[in-house]
Backbone as ProteinMPNN parsed JSONL, in Angstrom:
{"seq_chain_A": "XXXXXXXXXXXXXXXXXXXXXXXXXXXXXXXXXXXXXXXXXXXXXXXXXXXXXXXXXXXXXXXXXXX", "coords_chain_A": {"N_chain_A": [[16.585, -13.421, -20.974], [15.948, -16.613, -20.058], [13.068, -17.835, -18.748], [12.889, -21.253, -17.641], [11.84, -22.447, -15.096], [8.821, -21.915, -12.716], [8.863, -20.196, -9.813], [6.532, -20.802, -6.909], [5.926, -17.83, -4.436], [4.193, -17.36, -1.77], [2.43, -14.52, 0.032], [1.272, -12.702, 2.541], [-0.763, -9.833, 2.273], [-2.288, -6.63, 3.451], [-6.048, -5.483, 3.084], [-6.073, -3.494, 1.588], [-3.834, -3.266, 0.06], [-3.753, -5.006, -1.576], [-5.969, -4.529, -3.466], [-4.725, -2.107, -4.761], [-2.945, -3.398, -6.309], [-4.24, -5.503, -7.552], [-5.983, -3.147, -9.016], [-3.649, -2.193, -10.582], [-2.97, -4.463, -12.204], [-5.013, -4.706, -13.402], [-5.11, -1.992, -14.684], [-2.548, -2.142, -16.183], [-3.501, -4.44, -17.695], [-2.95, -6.911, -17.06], [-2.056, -10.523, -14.905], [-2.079, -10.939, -11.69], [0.443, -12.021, -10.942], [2.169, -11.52, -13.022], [1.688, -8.979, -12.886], [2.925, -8.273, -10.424], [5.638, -9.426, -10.567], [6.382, -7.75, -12.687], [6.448, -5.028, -11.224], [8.911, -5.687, -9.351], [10.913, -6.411, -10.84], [11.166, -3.696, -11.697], [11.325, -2.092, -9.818], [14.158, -3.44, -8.952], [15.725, -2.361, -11.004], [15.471, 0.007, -11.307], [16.95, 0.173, -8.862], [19.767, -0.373, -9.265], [19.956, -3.068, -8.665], [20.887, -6.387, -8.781], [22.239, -6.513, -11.308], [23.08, -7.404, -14.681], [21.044, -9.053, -15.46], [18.502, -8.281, -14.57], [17.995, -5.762, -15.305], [17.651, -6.765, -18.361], [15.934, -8.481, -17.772], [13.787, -6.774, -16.958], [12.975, -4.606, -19.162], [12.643, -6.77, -20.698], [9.674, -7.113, -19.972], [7.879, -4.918, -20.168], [6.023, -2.172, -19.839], [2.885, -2.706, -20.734], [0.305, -0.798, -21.135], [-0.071, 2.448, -22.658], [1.313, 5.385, -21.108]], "CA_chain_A": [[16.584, -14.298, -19.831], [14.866, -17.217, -20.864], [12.605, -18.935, -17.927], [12.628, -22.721, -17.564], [10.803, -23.063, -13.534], [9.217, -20.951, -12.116], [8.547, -20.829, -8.093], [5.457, -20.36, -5.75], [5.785, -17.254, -3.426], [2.679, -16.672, -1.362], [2.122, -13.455, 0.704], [-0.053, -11.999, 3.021], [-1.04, -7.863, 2.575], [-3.843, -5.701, 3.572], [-6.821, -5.883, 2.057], [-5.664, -2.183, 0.806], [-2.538, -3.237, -0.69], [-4.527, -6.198, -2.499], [-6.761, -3.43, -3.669], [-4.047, -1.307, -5.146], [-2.781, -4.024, -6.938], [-5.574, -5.534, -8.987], [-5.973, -2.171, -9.851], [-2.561, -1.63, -11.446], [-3.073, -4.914, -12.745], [-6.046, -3.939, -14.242], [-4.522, -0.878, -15.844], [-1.39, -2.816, -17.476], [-3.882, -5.716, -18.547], [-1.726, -8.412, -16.616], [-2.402, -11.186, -14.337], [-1.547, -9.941, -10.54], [1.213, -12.348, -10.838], [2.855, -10.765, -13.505], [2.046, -7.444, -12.36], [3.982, -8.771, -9.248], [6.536, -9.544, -11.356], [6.582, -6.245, -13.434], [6.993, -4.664, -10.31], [10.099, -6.142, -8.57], [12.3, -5.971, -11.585], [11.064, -2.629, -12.213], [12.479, -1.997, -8.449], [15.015, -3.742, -9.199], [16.352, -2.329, -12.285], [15.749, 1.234, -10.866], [18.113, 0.703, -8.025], [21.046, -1.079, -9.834], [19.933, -4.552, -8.103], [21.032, -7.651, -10.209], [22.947, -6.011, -12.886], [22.772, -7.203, -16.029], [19.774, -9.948, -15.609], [17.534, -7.351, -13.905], [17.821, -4.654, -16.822], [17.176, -7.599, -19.709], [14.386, -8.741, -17.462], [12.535, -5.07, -17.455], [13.011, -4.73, -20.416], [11.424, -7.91, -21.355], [8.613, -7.137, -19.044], [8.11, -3.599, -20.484], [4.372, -2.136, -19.453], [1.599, -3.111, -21.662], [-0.154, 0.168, -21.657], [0.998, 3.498, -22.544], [0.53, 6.244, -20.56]], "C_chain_A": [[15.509, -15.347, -20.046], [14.708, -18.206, -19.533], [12.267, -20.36, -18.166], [11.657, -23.04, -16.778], [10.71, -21.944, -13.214], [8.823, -20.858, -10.576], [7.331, -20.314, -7.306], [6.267, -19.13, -4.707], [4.306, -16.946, -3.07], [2.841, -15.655, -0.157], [1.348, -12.737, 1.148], [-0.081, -10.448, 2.965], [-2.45, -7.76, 2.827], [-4.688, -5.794, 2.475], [-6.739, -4.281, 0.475], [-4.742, -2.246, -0.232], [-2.973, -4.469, -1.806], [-5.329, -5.351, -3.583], [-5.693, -2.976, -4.893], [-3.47, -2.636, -6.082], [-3.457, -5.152, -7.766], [-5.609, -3.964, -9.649], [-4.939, -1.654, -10.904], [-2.951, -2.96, -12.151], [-3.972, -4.99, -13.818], [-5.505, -3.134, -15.154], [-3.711, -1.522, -16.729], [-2.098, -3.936, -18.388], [-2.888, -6.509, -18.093], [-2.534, -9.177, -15.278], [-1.619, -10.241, -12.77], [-0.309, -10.81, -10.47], [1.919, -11.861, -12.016], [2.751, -9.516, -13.463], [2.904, -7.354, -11.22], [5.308, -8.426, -9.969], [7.581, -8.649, -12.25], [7.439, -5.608, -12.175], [8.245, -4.824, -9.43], [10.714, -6.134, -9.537], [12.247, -4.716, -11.713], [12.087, -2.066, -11.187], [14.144, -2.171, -8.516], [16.649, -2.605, -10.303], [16.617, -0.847, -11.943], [16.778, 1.465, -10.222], [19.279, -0.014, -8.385], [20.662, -2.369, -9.002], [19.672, -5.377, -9.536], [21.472, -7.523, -11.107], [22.248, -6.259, -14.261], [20.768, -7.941, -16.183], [18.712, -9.359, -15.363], [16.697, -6.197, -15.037], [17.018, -5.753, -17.83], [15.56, -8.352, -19.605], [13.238, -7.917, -17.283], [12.105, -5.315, -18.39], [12.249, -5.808, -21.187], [9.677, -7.717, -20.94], [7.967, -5.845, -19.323], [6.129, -3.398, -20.234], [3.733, -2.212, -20.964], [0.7, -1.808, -22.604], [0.599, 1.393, -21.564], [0.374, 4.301, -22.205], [0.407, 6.33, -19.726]], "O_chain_A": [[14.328, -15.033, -20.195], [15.543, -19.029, -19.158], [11.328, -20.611, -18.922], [10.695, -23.699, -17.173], [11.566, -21.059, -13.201], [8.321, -21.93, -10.239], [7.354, -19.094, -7.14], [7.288, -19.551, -4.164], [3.453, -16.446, -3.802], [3.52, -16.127, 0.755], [0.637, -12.047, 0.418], [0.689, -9.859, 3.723], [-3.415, -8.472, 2.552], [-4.389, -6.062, 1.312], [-7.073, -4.137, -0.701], [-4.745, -1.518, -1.225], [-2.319, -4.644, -2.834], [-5.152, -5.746, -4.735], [-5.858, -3.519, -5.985], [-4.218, -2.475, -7.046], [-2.854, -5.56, -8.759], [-5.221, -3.777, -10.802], [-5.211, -0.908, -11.845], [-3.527, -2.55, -13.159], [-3.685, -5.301, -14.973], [-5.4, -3.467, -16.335], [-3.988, -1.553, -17.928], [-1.634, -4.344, -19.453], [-1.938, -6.766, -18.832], [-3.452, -8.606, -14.69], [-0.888, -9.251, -12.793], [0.382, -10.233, -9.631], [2.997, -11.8, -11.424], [3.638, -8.822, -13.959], [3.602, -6.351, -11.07], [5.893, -7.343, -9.928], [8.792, -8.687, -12.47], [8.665, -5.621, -12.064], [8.508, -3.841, -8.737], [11.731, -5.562, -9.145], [13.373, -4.252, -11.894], [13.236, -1.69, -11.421], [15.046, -1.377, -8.247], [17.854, -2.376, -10.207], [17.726, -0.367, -12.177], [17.55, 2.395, -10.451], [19.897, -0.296, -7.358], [21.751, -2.691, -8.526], [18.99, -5.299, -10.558], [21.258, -8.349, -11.994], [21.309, -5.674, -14.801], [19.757, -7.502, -16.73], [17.73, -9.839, -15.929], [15.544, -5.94, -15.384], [15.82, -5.573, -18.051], [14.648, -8.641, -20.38], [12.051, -8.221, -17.408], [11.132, -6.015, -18.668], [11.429, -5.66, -22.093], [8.717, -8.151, -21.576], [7.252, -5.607, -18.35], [5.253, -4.244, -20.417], [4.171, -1.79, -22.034], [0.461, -1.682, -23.805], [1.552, 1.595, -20.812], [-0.805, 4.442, -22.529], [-0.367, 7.188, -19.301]]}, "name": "protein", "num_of_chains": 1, "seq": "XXXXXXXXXXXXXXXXXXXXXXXXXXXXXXXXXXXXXXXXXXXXXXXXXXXXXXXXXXXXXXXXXXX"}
């Protein structure tokens, strides 16, 4: 899946849920926008959302660290 643009979402969470995510970002070594990112295809891909593009985009996105 090869990105051309890509788009601004901004979102407000708890300062808990901000928390929890630096920290995973931390762990994988990724920016919190591609730990974002990680995350929602991962979602994705788990529950059959988006078929094929969803899978190829995991998959591309595959975690950093192992373990």
């Amino acid at each position: 899946m090869a990105v051309t643009k890509t788009e601004v979402v901004s979102v407000r969470v708890p300062p808990d849920v901000k928390a929890a995510l630096v920290a995973a970002a931390e762990q994988e070594r990724r920016s919190l926008a591609s730990m974002v990112e990680f995350m929602v295809l991962e979602y994705c891909r788990s529950r059959g959302i988006g078929g094929e593009w969803a899978a190829d985009a995991a998959s591309a996105h595959k975690s950093v660290v192992k373990g």
